[in-house]
Structures are given as C-alpha cells and as structure tokens.
Backbone as JSON, one array per atom type, in Angstrom:
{
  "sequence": "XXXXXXXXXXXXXXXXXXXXXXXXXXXXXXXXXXXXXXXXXXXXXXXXXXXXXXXXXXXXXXXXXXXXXXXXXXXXXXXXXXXXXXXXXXXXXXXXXXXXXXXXXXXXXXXXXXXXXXXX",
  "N": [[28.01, 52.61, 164.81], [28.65, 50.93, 167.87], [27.54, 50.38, 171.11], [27.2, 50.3, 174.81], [24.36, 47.86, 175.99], [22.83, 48.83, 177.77], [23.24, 51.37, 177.92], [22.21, 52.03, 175.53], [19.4, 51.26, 175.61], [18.86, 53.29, 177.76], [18.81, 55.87, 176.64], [17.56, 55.55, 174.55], [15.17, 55.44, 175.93], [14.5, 58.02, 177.04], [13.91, 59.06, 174.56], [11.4, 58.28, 174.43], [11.17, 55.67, 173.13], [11.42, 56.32, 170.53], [11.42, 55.98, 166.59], [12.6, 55.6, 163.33], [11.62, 54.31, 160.04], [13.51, 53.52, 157.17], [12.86, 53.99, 154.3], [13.66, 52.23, 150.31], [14.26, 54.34, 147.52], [12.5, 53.64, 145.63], [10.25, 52.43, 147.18], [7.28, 53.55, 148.29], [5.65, 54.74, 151.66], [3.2, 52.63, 153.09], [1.15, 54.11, 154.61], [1.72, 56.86, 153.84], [1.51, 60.23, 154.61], [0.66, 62.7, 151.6], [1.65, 64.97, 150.94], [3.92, 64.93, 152.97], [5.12, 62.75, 151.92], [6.18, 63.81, 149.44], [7.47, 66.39, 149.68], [9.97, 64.83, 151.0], [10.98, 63.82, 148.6], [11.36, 65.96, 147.24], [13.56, 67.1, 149.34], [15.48, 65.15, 148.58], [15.91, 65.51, 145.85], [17.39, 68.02, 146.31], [19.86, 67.7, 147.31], [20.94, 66.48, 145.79], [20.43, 64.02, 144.3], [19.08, 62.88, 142.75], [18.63, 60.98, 140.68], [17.31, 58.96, 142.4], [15.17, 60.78, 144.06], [13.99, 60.93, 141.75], [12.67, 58.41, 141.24], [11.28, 58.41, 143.24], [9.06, 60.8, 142.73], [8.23, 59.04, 140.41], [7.27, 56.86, 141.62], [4.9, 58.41, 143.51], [3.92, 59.63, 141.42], [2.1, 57.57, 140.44], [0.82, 57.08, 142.78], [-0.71, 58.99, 143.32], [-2.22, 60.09, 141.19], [-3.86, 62.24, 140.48], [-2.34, 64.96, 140.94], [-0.64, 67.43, 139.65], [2.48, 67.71, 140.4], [4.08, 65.59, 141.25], [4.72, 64.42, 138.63], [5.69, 66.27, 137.39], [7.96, 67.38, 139.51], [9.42, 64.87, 138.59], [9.92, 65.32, 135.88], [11.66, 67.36, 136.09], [13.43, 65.97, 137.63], [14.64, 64.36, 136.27], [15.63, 65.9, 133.87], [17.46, 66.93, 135.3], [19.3, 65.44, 134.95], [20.08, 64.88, 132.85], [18.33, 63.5, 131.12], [16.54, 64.04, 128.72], [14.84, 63.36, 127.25], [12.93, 61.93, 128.57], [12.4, 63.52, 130.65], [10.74, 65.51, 128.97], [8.39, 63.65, 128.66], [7.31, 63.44, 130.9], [6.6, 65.99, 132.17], [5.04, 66.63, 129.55], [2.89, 64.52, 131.0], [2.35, 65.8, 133.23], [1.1, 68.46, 132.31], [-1.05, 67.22, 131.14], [-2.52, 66.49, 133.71], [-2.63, 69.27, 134.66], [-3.23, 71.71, 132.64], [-3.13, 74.02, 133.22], [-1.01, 75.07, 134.64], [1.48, 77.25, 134.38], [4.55, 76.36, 135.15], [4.89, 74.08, 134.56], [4.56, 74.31, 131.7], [6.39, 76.38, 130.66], [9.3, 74.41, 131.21], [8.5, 72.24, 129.58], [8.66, 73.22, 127.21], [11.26, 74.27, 127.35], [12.67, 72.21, 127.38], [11.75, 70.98, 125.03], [12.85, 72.77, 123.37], [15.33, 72.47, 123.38], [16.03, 69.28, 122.9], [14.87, 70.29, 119.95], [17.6, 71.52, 119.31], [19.83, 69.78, 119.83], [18.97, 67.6, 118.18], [19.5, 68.95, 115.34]],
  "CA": [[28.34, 52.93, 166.19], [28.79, 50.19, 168.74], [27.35, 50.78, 172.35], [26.63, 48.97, 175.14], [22.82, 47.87, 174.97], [21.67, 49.46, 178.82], [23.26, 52.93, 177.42], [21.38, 52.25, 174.37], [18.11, 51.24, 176.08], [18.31, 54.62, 178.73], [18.82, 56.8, 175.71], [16.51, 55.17, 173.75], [14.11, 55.32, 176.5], [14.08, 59.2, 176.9], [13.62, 59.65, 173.11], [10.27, 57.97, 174.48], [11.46, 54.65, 172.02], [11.29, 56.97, 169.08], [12.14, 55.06, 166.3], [11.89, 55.77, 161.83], [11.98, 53.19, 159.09], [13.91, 54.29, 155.69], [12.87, 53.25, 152.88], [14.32, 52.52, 149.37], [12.9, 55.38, 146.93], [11.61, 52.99, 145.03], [9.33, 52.41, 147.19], [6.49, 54.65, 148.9], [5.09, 54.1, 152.85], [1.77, 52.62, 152.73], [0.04, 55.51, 155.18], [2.36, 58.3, 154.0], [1.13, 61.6, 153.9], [1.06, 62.56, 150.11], [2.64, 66.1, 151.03], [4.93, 64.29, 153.45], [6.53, 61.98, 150.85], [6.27, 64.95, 148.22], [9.08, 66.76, 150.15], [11.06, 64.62, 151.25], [11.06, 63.52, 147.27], [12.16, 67.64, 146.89], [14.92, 67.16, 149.91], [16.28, 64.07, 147.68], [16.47, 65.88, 144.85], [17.82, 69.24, 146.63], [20.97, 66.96, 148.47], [21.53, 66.28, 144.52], [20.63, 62.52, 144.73], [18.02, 63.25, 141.41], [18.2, 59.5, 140.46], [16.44, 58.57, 144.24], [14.24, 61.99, 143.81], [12.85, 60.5, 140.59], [11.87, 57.09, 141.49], [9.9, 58.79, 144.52], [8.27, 61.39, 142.11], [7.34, 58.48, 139.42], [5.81, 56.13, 142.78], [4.15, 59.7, 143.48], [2.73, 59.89, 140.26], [1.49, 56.45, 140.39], [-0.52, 57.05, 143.56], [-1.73, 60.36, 143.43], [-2.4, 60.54, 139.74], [-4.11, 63.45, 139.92], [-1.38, 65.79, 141.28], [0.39, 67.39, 139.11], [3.51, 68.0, 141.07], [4.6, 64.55, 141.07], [5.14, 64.28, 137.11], [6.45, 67.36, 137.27], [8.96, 66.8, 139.67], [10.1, 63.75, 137.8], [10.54, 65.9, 135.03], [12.92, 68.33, 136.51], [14.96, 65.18, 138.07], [15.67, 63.53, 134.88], [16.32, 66.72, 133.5], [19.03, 67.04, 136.11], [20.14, 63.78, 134.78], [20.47, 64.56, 131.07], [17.7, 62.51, 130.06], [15.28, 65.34, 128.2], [13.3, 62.79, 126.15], [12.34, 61.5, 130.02], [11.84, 64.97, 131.03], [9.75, 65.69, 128.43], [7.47, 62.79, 128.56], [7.1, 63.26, 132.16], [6.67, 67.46, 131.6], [3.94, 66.25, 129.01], [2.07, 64.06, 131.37], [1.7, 67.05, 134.14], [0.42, 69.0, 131.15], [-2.35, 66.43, 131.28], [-3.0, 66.61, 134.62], [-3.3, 70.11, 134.99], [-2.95, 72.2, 131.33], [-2.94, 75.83, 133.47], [0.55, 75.29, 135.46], [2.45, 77.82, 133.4], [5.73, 76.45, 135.02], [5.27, 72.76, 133.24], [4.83, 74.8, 130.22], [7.79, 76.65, 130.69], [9.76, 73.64, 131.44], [7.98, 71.59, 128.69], [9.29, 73.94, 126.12], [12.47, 74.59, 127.26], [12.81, 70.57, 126.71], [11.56, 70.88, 123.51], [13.63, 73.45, 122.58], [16.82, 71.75, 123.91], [15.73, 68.41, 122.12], [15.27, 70.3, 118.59], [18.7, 72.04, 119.08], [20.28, 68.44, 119.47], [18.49, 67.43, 116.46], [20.25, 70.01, 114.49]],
  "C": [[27.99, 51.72, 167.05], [28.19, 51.46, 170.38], [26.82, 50.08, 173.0], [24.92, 49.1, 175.02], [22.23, 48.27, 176.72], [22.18, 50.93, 178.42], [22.31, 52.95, 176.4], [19.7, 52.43, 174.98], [17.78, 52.5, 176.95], [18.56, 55.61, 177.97], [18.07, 56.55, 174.68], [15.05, 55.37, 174.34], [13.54, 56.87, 177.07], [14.0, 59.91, 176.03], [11.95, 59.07, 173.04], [10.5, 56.7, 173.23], [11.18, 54.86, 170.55], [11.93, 55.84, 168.0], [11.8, 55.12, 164.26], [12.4, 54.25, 161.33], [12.6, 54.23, 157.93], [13.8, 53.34, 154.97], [13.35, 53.42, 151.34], [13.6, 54.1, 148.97], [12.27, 55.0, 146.15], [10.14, 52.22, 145.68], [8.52, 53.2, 148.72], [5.99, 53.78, 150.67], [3.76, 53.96, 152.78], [1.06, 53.41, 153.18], [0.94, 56.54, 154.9], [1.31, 59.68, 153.64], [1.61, 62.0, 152.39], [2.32, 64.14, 150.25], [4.02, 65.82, 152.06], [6.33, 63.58, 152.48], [6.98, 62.76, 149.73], [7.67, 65.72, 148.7], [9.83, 66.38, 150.76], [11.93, 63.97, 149.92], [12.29, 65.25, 146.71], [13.39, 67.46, 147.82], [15.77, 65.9, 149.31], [16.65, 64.9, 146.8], [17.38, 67.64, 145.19], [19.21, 69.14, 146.84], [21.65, 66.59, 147.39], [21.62, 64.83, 144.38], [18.91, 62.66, 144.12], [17.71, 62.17, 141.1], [17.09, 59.26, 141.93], [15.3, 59.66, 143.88], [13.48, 61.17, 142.4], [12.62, 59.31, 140.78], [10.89, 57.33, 142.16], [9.01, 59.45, 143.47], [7.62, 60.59, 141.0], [6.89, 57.38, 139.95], [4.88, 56.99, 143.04], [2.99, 59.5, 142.83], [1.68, 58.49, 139.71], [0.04, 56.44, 141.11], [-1.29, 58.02, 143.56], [-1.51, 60.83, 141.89], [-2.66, 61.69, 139.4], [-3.2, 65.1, 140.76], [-0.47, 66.15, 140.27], [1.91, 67.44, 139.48], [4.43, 66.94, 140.76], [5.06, 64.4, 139.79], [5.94, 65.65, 136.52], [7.6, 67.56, 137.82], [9.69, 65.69, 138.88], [10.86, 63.91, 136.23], [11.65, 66.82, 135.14], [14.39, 67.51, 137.37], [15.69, 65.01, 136.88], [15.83, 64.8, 134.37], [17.69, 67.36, 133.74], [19.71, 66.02, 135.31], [20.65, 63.8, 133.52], [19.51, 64.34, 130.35], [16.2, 63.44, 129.65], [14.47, 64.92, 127.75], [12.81, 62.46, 127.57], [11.77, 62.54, 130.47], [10.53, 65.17, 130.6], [8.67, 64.62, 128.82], [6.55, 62.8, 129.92], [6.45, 65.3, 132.43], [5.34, 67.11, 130.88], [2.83, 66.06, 129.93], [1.51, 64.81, 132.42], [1.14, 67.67, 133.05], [-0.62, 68.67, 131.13], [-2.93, 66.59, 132.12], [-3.95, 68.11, 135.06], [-2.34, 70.86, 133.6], [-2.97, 73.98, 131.38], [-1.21, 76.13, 133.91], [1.91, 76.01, 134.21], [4.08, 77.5, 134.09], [5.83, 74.78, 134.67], [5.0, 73.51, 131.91], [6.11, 75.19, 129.88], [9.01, 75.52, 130.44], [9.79, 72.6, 130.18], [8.76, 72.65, 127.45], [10.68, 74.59, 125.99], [13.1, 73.33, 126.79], [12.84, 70.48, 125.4], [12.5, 71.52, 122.74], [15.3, 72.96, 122.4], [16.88, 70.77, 122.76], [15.49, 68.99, 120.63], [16.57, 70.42, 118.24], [19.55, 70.84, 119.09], [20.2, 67.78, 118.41], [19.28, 67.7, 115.08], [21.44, 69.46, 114.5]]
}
C-alpha cells in the first residue's frame, strides 16, 4: 500500500506509533513471553503453515527445555508433514521431559504403530 507520508504519520499517530516486528520462525524474540511465542507457534500450525509451526516449536524446545509442550508440538507438526520418524523422535523427547502426559503417549504410539505398518 502506497500513501502519502502526513496521512501515514496522523494515522500512525492515533495508533499512539504502535508498531510489531515479524520474525522468521526460525527464529525466537529475545524477551518473548514463553506462552506468548507458544501460541502463536499453535496459530502457525492451525493456518496450516506446519513447516513455520515446527521450526518455532524446535527454537521452543531449545529454550525452554523443560516444557514439554514444545517437543510435543513439533511432533504433531512434522506429523502433519509426513515425516513420522521426526515425529517420533520429537514425541520421544517430550516423553523425557515429562513421562505422565498421556497425550505424548498416545501420539508416541500411534507413530509407532504407523512406522511398523510401513515396515510391513
């Protein structure tokens, strides 16, 4: 959008000079809120844009190691994606994190089960 730049500035200037950055999804905002970047990681992958959704959920799982959510998300992108040995591995490593979350079990074994039936 083209406009001139004193419309821009008196509509810019009763948004109080509001103003976001976007960033790739490869990479995270250095002060983000962890539940902040967590769903907007879930509205990536909701909008069906699962590749982007899993780069955020495996920067996620980088910084907030001990969350399982993050590795867990990352498992349900690439699962969108096809890629089940990724799934899994990522399914696994929430497992680690936290070994009660009966819906990475679930998930984790539906993988598995997928991946033997391929096998076959």
């Amino acid at each position: 959008m083209t406009m001139d730049s004193r419309l821009f500035q008196r509509t810019w200037r009763r948004g109080e000079f509001w103003a976001i950055t976007v960033l790739p999804p490869n990479l995270l905002p250095e002060t983000g809120n962890e539940w902040e970047v967590l769903r907007a990681a879930a509205a990536l992958e909701q909008q069906g844009h699962d590749s982007a959704a899993a780069k955020v959920y495996k920067n996620g799982s980088r910084r907030w190691p001990e969350n399982w959510i993050w590795p867990y998300g990352l498992g349900n992108a690439r699962y969108k994606l096809g890629d089940l040995e990724g799934a899994k591995v990522a399914f696994e490593y929430a497992a680690k994190v936290d070994p009660t979350a009966p819906e990475i079990q679930h998930n984790l074994a539906q993988v598995k089960k997928e991946l033997a039936k391929q096998a076959e």
